[in-house]
Each structure stands twice: as structure tokens, then as C-alpha cells.
LUMGUFI-708626 format. One record per atom (N, C-alpha, C): residue number from 1; atom name; x, y, z. Coordinates in pm, 1 decimal, always signed. Layout:
# LUMGUFI-708626
<NUM,"CA",<X,Y,Z>> ...
END
This chain:
# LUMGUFI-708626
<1,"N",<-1870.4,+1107.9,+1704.0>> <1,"CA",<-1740.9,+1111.2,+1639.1>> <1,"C",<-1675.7,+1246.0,+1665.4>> <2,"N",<-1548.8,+1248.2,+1691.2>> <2,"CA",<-1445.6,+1361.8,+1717.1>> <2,"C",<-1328.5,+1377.8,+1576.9>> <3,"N",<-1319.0,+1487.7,+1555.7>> <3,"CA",<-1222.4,+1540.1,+1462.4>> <3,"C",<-1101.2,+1585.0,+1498.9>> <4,"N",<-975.9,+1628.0,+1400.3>> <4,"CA",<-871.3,+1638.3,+1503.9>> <4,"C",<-838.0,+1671.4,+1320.1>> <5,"N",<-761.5,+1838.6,+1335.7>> <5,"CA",<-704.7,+1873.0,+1213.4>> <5,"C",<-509.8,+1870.4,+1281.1>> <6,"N",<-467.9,+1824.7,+1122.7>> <6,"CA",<-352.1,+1799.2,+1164.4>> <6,"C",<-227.3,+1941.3,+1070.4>> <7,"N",<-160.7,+2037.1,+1107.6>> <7,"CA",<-139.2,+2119.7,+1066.1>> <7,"C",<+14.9,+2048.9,+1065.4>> <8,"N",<+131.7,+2199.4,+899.0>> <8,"CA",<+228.1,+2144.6,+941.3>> <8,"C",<+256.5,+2032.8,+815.0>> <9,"N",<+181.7,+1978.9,+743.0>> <9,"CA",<+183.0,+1848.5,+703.8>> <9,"C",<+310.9,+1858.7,+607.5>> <10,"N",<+391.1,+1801.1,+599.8>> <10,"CA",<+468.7,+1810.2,+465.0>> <10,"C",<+408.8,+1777.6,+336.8>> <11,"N",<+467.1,+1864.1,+216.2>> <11,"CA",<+390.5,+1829.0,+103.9>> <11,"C",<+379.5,+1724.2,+45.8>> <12,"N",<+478.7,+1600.5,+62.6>> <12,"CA",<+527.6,+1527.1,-5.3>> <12,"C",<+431.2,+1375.1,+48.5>> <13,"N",<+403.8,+1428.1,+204.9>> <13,"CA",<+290.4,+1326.1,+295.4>> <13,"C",<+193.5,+1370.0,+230.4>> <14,"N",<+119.9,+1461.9,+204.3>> <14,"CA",<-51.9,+1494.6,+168.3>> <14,"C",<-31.3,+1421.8,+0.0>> <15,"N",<+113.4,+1433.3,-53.7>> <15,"CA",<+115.2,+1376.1,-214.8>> <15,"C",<+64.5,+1221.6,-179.1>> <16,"N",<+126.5,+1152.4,-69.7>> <16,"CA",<+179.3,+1013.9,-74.2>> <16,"C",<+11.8,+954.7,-73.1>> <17,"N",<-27.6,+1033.9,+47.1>> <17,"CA",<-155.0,+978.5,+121.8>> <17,"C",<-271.2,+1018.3,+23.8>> <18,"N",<-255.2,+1125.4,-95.1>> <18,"CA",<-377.3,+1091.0,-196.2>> <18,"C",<-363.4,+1002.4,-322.1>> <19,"N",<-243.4,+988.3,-314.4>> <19,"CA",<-222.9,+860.2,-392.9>> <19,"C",<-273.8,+684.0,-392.0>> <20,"N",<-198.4,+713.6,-182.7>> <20,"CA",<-230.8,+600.7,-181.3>> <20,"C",<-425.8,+566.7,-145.8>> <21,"N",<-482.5,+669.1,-106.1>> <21,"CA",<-616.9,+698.0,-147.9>> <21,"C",<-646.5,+644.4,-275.9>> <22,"N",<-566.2,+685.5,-399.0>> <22,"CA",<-689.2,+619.7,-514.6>> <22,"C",<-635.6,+477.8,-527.2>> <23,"N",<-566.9,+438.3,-495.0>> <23,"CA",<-540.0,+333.3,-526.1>> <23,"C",<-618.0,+228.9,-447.6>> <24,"N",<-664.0,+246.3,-304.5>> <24,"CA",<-786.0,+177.6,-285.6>> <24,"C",<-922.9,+269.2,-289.4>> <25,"N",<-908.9,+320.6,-401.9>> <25,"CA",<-1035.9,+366.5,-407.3>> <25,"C",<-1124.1,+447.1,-288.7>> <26,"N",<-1093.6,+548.0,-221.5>> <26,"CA",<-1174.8,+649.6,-145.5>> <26,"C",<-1084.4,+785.0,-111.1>> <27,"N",<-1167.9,+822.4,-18.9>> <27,"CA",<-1103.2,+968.8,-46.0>> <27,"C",<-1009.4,+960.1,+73.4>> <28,"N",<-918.5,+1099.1,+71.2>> <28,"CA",<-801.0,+1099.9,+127.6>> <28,"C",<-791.8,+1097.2,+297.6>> <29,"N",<-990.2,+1176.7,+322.6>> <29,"CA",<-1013.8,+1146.9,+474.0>> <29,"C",<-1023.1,+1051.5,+510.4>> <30,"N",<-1095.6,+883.7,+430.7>> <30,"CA",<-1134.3,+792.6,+472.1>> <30,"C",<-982.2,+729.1,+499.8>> <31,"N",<-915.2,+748.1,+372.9>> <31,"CA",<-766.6,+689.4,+376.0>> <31,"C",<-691.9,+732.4,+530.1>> <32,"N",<-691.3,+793.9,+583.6>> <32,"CA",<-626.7,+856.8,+708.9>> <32,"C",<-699.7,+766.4,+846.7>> <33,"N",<-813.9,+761.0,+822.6>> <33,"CA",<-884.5,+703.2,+941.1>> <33,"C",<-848.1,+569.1,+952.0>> <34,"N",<-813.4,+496.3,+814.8>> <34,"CA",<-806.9,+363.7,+823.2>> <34,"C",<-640.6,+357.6,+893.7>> <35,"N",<-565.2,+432.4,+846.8>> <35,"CA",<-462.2,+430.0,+872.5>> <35,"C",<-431.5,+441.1,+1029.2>> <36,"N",<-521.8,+517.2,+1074.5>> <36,"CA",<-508.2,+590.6,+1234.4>> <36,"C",<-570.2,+443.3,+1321.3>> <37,"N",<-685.2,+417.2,+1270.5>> <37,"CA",<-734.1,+256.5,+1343.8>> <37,"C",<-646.5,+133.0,+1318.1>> <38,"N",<-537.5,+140.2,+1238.1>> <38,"CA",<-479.6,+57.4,+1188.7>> <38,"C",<-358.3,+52.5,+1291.9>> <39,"N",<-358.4,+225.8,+1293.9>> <39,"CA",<-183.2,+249.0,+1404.2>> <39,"C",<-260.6,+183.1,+1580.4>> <40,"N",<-364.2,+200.9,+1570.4>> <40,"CA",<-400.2,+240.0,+1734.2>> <40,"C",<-465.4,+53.8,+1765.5>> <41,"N",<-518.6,+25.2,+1650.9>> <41,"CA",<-566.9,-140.5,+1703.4>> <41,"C",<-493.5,-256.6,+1773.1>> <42,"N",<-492.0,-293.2,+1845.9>> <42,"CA",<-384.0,-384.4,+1923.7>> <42,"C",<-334.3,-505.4,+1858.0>> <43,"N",<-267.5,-578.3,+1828.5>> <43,"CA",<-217.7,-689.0,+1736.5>> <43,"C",<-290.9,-793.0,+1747.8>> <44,"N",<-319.8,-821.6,+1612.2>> <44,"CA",<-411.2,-921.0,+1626.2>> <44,"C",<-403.6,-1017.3,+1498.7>> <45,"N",<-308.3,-1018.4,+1521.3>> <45,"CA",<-236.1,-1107.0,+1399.3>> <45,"C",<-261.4,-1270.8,+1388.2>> <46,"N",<-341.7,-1285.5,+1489.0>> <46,"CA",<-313.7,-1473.0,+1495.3>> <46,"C",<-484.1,-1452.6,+1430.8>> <47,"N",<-566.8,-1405.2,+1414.3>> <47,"CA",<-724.9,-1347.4,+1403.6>> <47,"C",<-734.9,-1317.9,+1269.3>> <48,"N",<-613.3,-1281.9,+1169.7>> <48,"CA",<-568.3,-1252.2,+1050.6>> <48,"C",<-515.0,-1369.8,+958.8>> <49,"N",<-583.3,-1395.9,+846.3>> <49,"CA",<-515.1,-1524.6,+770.4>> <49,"C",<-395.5,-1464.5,+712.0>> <50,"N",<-280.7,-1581.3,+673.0>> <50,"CA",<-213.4,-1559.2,+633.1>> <50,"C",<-229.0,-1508.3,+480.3>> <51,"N",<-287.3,-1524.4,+379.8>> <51,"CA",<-352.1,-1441.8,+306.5>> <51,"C",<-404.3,-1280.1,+336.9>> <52,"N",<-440.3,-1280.8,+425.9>> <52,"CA",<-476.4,-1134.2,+471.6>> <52,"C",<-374.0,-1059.3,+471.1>> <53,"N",<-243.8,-1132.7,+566.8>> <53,"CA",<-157.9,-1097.9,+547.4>> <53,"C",<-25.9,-1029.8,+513.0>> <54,"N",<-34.0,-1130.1,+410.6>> <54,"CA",<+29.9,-1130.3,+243.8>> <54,"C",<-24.0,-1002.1,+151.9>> <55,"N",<-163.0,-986.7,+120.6>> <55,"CA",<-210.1,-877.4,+95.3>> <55,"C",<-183.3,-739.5,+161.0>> <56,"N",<-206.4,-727.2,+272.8>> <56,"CA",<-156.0,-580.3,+323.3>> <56,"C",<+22.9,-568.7,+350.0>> <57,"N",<+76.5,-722.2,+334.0>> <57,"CA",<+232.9,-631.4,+307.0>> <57,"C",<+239.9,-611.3,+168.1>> <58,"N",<+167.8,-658.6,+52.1>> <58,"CA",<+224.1,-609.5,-91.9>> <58,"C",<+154.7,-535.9,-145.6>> <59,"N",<+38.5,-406.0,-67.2>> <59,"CA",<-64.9,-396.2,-93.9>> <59,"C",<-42.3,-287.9,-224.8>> <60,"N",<+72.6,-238.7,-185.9>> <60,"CA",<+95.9,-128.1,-278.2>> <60,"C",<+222.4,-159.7,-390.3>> <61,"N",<+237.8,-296.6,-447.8>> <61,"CA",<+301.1,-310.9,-501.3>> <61,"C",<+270.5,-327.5,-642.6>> <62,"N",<+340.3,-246.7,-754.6>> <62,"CA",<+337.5,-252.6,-870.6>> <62,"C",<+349.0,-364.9,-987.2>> <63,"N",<+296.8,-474.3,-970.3>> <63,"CA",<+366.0,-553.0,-1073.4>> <63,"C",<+406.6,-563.5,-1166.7>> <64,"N",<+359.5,-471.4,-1222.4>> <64,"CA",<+418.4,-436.4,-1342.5>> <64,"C",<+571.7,-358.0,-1389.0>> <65,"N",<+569.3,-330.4,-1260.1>> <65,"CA",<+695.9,-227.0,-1228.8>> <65,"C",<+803.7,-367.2,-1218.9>> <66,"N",<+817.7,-463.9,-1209.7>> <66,"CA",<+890.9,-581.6,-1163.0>> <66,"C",<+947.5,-610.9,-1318.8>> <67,"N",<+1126.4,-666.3,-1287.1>> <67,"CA",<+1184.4,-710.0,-1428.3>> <67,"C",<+1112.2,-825.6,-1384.9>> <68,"N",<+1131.4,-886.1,-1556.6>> <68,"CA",<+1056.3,-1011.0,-1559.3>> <68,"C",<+1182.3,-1047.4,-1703.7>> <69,"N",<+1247.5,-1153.6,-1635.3>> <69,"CA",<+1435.1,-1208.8,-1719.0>> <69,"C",<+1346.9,-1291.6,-1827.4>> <70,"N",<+1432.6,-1249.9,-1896.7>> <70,"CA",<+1403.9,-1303.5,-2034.3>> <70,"C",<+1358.5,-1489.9,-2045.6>> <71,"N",<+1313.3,-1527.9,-2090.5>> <71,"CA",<+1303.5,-1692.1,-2093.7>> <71,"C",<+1411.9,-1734.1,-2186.4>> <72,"N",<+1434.4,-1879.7,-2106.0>> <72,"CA",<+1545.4,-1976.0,-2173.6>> <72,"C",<+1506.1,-2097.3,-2169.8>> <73,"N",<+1565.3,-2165.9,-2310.6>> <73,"CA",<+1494.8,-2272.3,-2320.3>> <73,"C",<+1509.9,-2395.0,-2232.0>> <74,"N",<+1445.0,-2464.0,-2214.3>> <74,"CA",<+1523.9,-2594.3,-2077.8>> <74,"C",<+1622.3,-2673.7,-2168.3>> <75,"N",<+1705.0,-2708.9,-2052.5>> <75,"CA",<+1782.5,-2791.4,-2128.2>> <75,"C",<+1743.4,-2940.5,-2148.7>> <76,"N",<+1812.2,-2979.7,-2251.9>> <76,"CA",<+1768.3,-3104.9,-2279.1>> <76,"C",<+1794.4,-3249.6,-2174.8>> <77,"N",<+1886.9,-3255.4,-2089.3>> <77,"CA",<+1943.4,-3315.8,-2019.9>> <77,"C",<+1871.1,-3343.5,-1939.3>> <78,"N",<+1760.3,-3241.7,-1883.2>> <78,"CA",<+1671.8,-3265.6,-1750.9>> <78,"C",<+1587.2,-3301.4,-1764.9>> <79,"N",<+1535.4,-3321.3,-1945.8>> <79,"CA",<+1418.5,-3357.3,-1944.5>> <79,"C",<+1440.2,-3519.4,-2025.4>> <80,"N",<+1581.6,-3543.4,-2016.0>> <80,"CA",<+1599.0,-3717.6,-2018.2>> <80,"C",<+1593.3,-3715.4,-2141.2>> <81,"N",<+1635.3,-3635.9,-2235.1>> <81,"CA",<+1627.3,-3615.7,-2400.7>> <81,"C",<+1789.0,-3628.2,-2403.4>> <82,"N",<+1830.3,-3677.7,-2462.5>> <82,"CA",<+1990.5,-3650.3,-2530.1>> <82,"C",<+1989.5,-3583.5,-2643.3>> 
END
């Protein structure tokens, strides 16, 4: 294995990338490597379920952070009630 220090970094990248570190759980070197095999692997998207997917585009999404509209009651009409 070969190393490669990256100087220069902006602060706001070393914030992003230990964040997004805990959020899958490892440290900020492992987080970088995955990222670097991720940039450099050739497409291989048909080899990938669509589930797989789906997961790495929402991987970092908050759900909780999402409005969630108030509920309303159904109307009566659709459910063949007068």
C-alpha cells in the first residue's frame, strides 16, 4: 500500500469529510479511501441493484429534516359515503 498526503485542504472539506465519517461510522482516513476507490472504479452500474442504488444517492439524507404536511381528513365522496 502507498500513501499520498494531501496539503492545502480547505477547512470547511476536512469539516464535511469528518462528518460524513461518523455518519457511516469510521474514521476520516477510511472515509477518504472509500471515496478515492469510489472516484477511480469504472462504472458498474448494471452489477449494482437498484436498491443499492437508491441507497448511495440518499445516503446522507436526513429524514427527519423533511416537512411532513399536516393530515386531512378524506373526503367523504371517495369513499362512496354521502
Amino acid at each position: 500500500m502507498s500513501s499520498i498526503t494531501v496539503r492545502n485542504l480547505d477547512e470547511s472539506v476536512k469539516t464535511g469529510l469528518r462528518l460524513r465519517a461518523a455518519r457511516h461510522g469510521c474514521s476520516v482516513e477510511q472515509e477518504v479511501r472509500q471515496i478515492l476507490r469510489q472516484a477511480v472504479a469504472p462504472e458498474q452500474s448494471d452489477a449494482i441493484s437498484f436498491a443499492e442504488r437508491l441507497n448511495r444517492r440518499f445516503v446522507g439524507l436526513e429524514a427527519d429534516d423533511l416537512p411532513i404536511p399536516p393530515r386531512r381528513p378524506a373526503r367523504m365522496s371517495s369513499l362512496g359515503l354521502s
